[in-house]
C-alpha positions, 0 to 999 in steps of 0.5 A: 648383853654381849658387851656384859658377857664380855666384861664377865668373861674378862673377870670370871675368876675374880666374881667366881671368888666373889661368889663363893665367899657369898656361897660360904658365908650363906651356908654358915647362916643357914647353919646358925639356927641349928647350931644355936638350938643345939647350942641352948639343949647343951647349955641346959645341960651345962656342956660347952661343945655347940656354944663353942661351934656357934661362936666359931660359926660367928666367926668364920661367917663374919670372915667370909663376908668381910673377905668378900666386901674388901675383894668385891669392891676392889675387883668391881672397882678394876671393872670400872677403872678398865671400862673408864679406861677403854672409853677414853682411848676408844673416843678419839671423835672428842677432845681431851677434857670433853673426855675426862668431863664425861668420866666424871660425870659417869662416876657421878651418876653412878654414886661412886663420889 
């Protein structure tokens, strides 16, 4: 557990970011469902205000979701680059290839490939 602790607090800003854009993109869904009951009384009304937000909400949730899918990746992607990496110059008892052979198996056990 302290070993996770410890790749977290490497890393805590990158995952704070991760979970924000998480937090943000929640919060717009939540609000969907507002907006899109708002949204059907105005266009009964024939006024175009809440499709408007509506659609902005679309928008700016599929922003955030992609935002953090490209982030998450590329930052968990640097967590485990740096723990292969650590790996291989903390091992010094195997040599090279028997190293190398245990990364990729480990990449592979992880679905990574």
């Amino acid at each position: 557990m302290k070993y996770i602790l410890s790749v977290a607090r490497d890393y805590k800003y990158q995952l704070l970011l991760i979970y924000f854009y998480m937090f943000v993109a929640q919060l717009l869904f939540l609000a969907e469902p507002y907006v899109l009951g708002k949204m059907i009384d105005g266009l009964l009304k024939r006024e175009y205000s809440w499709l408007m937000c509506f659609i902005g909400i679309a928008v700016f949730e599929n922003v955030f979701i992609y935002r953090r899918m490209i982030y998450d990746t590329k930052v968990y992607t640097t967590i485990y680059n740096n723990l292969v990496l650590k790996y291989l110059k903390n091992d010094t008892s195997s040599d090279p290839s028997t190293r190398i052979a245990r990364t990729e198996m480990s990449s592979y056990s992880s679905g990574r490939i």
